[in-house]
N, C-alpha and C positions, 0 to 999 in steps of 0.2 A: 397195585398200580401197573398198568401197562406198560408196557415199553414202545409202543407206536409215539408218536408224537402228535402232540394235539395243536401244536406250535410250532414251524419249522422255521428261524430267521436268519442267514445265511449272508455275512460281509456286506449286510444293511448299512447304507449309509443316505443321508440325506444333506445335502447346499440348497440353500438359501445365497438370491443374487441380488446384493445389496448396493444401491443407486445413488450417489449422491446429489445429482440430480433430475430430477422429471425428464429432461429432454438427452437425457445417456439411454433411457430405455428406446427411445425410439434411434437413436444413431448404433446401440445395439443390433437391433432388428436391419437398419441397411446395411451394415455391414457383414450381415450376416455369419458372423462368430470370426471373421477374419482378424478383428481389431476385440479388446475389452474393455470394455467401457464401465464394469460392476465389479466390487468386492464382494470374494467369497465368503460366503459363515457357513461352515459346516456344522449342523446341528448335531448329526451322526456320522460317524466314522467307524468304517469296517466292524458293524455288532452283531455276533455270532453267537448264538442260542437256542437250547432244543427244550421244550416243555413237553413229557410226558405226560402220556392221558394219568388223570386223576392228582397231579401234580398242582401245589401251591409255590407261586412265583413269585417272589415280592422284588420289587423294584424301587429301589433308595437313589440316593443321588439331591444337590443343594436346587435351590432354583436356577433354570438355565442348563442343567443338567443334560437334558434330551430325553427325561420319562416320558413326558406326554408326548412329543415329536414320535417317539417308538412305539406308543397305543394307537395313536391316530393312524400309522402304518401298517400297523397289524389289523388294523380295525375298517381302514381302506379307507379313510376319507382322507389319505395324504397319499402323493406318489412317491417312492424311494428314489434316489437319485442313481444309486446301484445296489444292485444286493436283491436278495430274493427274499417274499416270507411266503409261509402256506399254513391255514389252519385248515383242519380239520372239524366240520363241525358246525353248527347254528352257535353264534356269538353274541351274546347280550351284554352291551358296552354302555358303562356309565363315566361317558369321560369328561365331562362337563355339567354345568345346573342349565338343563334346560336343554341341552341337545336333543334335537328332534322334536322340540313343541315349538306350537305355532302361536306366541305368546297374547294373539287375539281371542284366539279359541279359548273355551272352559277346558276344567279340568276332566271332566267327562268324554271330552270331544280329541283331547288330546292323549288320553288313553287309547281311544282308538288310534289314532295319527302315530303315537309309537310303536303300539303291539302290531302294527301291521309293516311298521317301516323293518320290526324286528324280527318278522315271517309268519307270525300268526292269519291264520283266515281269517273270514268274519263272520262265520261260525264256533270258530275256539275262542275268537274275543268276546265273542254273546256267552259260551260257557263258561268261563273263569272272571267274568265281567265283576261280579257280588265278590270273589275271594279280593281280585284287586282292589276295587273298593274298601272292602275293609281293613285289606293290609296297611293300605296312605292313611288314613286313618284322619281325613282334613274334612270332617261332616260336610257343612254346607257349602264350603270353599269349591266342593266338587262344583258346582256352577257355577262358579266363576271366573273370569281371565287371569290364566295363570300371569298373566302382565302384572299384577296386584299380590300376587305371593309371597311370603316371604321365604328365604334361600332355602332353610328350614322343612318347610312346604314342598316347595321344589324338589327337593334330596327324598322326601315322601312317597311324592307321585311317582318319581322316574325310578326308583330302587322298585317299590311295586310291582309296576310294569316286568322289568327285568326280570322279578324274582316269578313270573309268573307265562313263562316263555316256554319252558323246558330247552334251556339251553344247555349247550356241549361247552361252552367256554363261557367264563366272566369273567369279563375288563372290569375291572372299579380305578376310578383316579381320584383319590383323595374326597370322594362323594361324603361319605362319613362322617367328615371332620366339619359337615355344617348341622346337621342333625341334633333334636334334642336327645336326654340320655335313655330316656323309653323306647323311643322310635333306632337309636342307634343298637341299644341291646337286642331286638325284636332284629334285627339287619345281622347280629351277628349270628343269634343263634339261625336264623337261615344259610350265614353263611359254611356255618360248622356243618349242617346238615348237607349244605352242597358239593363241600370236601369230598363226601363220602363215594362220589359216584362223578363230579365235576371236575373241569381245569379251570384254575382262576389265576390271573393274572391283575397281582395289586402293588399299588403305587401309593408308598403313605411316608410320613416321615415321622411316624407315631414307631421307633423301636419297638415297643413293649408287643404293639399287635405284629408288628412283622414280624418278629422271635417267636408270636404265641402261634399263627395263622400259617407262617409261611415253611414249606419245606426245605427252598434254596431261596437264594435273593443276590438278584443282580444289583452290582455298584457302577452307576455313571456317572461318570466325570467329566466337564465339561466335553461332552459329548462320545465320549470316550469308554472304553467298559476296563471298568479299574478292578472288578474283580466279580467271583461268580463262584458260587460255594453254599454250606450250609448254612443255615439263618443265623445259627450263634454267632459260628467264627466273622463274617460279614459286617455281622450287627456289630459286634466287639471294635472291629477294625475300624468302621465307618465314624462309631462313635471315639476311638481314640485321633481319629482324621480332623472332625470336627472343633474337638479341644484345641490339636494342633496349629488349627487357622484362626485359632484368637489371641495366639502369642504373640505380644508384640515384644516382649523380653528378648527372644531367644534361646530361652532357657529349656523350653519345653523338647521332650525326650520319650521317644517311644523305641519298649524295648521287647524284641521279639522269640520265642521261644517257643516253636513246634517241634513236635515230635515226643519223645517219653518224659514223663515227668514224673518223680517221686516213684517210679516205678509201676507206675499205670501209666496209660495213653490219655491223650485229652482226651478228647470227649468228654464326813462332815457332818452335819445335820440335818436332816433334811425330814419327809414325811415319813410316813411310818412303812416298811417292809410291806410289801401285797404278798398277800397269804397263799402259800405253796399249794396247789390242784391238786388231790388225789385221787385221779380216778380210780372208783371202786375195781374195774376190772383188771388191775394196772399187775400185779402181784401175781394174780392167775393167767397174764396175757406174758409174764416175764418167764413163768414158769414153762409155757408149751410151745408148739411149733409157730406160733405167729407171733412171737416176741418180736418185738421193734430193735432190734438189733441194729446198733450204727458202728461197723467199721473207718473208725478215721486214721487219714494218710498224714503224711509229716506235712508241714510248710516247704511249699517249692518259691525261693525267693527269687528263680528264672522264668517267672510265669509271668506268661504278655503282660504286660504295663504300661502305662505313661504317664504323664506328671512336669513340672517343672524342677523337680528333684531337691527343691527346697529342705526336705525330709524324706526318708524313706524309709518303708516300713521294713523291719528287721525283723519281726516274729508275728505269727499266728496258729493260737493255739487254745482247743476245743477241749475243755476240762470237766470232771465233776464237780458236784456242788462242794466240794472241800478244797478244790483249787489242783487238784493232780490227775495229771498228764495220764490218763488212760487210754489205750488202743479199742475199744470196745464202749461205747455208750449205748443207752434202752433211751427210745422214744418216751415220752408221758416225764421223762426225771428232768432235776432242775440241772442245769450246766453254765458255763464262764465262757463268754467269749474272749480271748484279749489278743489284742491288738496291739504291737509295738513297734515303735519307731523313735527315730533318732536325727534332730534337724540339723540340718549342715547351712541353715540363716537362723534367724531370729524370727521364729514361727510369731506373727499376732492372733488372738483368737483362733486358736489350734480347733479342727474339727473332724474326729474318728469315726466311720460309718463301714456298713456291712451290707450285702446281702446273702440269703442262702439263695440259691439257685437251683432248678433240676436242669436235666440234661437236657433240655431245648433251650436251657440259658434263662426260662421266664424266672423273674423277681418275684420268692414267695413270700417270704418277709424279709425287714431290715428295720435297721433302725440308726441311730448315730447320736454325739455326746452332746450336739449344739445348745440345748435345752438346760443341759446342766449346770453349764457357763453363761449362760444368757444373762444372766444379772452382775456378772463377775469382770473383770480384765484378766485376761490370761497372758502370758508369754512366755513362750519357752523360746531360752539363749541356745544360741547355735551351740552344737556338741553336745547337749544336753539329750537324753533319754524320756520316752513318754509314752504314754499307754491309753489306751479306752478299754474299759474292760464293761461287759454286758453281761448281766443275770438274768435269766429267762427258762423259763419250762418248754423243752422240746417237744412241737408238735409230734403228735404219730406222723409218718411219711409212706404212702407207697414204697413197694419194693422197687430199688433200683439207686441210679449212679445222683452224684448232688456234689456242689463247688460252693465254697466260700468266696466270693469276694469282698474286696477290702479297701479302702481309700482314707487315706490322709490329705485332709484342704486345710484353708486358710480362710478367714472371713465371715459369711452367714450364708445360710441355708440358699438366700435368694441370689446372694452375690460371694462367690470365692473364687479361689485358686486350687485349682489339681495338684498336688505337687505328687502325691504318687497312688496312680488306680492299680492295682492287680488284679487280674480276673482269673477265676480260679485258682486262687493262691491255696489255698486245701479241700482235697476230694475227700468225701466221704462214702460208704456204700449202705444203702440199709437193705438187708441181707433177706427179710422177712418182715410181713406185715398181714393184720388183722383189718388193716382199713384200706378202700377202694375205692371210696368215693370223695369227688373231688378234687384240691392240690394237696390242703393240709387236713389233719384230724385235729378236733382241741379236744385235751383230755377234760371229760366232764366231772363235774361235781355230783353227780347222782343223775342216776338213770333209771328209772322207773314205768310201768306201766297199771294202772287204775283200771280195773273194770265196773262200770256203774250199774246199778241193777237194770232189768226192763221196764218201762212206764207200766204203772199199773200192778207193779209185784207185791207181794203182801209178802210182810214178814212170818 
């Protein structure tokens, strides 16, 4: 990644001059700024920002925020009120469905009308003419008025187009989020490829992709830049911000804890038992240098949090299959997760959930207790003690850093109460690994290869 900037935005702000009525704009104008006659809205206020070449940007923030007020700027079809930006570079912006088609035109006709509004000649639009084509992938609709589209479509054509530009930067604004799931995976894997050599600048309120996509991520608030950092820590923050603004109790409590933790840095009756995986390799993979080796860390009970503090969790602790506390776990074996905590109300319909995490924060797995109770009443009385505990065979993992997260709610899956999230509540490290591809490995049942004879072979 270079260190030029492929983005330069500098005490960007943008006013909007709001009229209350028709005839204040023109008493405006004679008065020539002597008297005001409008209220101001500051969309942006003082937004300072540097995007390295090869750098992913994500930009979060509620509606109203000023994401798109700050693409449209960068992108030039807004003027800043003050402030400076400079990209570097040919820019392919997707900030709206339909920007830049001329919704009389076909879809044919308006591939040309974008790829040229985006710098392409019309000799590079004749040679990539067939890839774009088949990338939108909207057969016969290519002749028709994109007037008649559906959003779907539209997110087709213009993603196309752009992806087919040879651009230095992409804008995307929330383009993605109309797409079907073929056409949206087909967008992503472009966009992973574009990582590699590109600067993108994206605007979504889908977490999971800004933690997996982004390297930093700006947070705006009501026009305002509330913070600028790496995609977890932001992500984490945003999303405890979020909880926060639907408390109508008061109760609700965020609790903050940077710097060392645990001694590393951040960064009944029931069915019948599902049968323990053994892969065949598991034994020979424990024995030599690519053992799945999990060093785990204690529980840090000062690790970022929030919650309405209803209950809080008091332990977490990563066990063998016999329930004891070991420093040292192997990939492919079965382990305990458990979960404890302790309510300080009267918990209704108690709900214990987990994720494991890697170190960009993405969610590899998880799981929680809601299913187990689903037929039941539960209550646990204030002061009382409770636990979730999970049995589960550990994926293999890449080598490298990984965080437990934890949470204890109230309620159902679709509707509850936070009363305590911890993120990163135990690091673990897997020290060494046999597997590379992908997030997770699942230990197999048998692995095998058949070779069949040639057609035609005589015994």
């Amino acid at each position: 990644m270079s260190s030029d900037p492929a983005i330069s935005v500098q005490g960007l702000s943008k006013c909007y001059q709001i009229y209350d009525r028709p005839q204040d704009r023109l008493l405006q104008m004679l008065w020539r700024g002597r008297k005001q006659f409008f209220r101001p809205y500051w969309a942006l206020e003082d937004i300072t920002v540097e995007v390295p070449r090869g750098e992913t940007l994500g930009v979060l923030g509620s509606n109203g925020a000023g994401k798109s007020t700050l693409l449209q700027i960068i992108t030039g079809t807004l003027t800043p009120t003050a402030g400076t930006v400079a990209v570097n570079g040919r820019v392919a912006a997707l900030l709206e469905l339909g920007a830049g088609f001329n919704p009389e035109f076909n879809g044919l006709e308006n591939i040309h009308l974008a790829a040229s509004i985006l710098g392409l000649t019309q000799p590079e639009i004749d040679a990539r003419l067939d890839q774009i084509i088949a990338f939108a992938g909207i057969g016969d609709f290519l002749h028709q008025p994109v007037k008649l589209y559906s959003s779907g479509m539209y997110a087709r054509l213009a993603f196309s187009v752009a992806a087919h530009v040879d651009a230095d930067v992409l804008i995307i604004d929330e383009i993605l989020s109309v797409g079907d799931a073929a056409f949206t995976q087909k967008c992503m894997r472009f966009i992973h490829r574009f990582k590699e050599h590109g600067t993108i600048l994206f605007v979504t309120h889908d977490i999971p992709a800004a933690t997996k996509l982004c390297d930093r991520v700006l947070w705006l608030q009501s026009g305002r830049q509330r913070a600028l950092g790496t995609a977890k820590t932001v992500c984490e923050d945003y999303m405890a911000a979020v909880s926060e603004s639907q408390d109508e109790g008061g109760t609700f409590r965020i609790g903050k804890a940077r710097g060392e933790r645990s001694g590393r840095p951040v960064e009944a009756d029931g069915p019948a038992p599902a049968r323990r995986v053994q892969d065949p390799r598991h034994e020979a993979l424990k024995a030599s240098d690519h053992a799945n080796v999990l060093e785990v860390f204690e529980f840090d009970p000062n690790a970022d949090s929030y919650g309405h503090q209803g209950a809080t969790v008091t332990d977490v602790a990563l066990l063998d299959r016999e329930g004891a506390s070991l420093p040292t776990l192997y990939g492919g074996e079965e382990v305990i997760l458990r979960v404890t905590a302790t309510a300080a109300v009267d918990i209704v319909n108690p709900i214990v959930g987990f994720y494991i995490r890697d170190r960009l924060g993405q969610n590899l797995f998880g799981d929680n207790t809601y299913l187990t109770t689903l037929d039941q009443a539960v209550t646990v009385p204030a002061g009382a003690t409770f636990s979730g505990e999970f049995r589960f065979q550990l994926p293999y993992l890449s080598a490298g850093d990984y965080a437990i997260t934890v949470a204890v709610a109230e309620g159902t899956e679709s509707d509850h109460i936070h009363h305590h999230w911890i993120n990163d509540a135990v690091f673990f490290t897997v020290l060494a690994s046999h597997f590379s591809h992908g997030l997770i490995g699942v230990p197999m049942l048998d692995i095998r290869l058949d070779v069949g004879r040639p057609a035609g072979a005589k015994d």
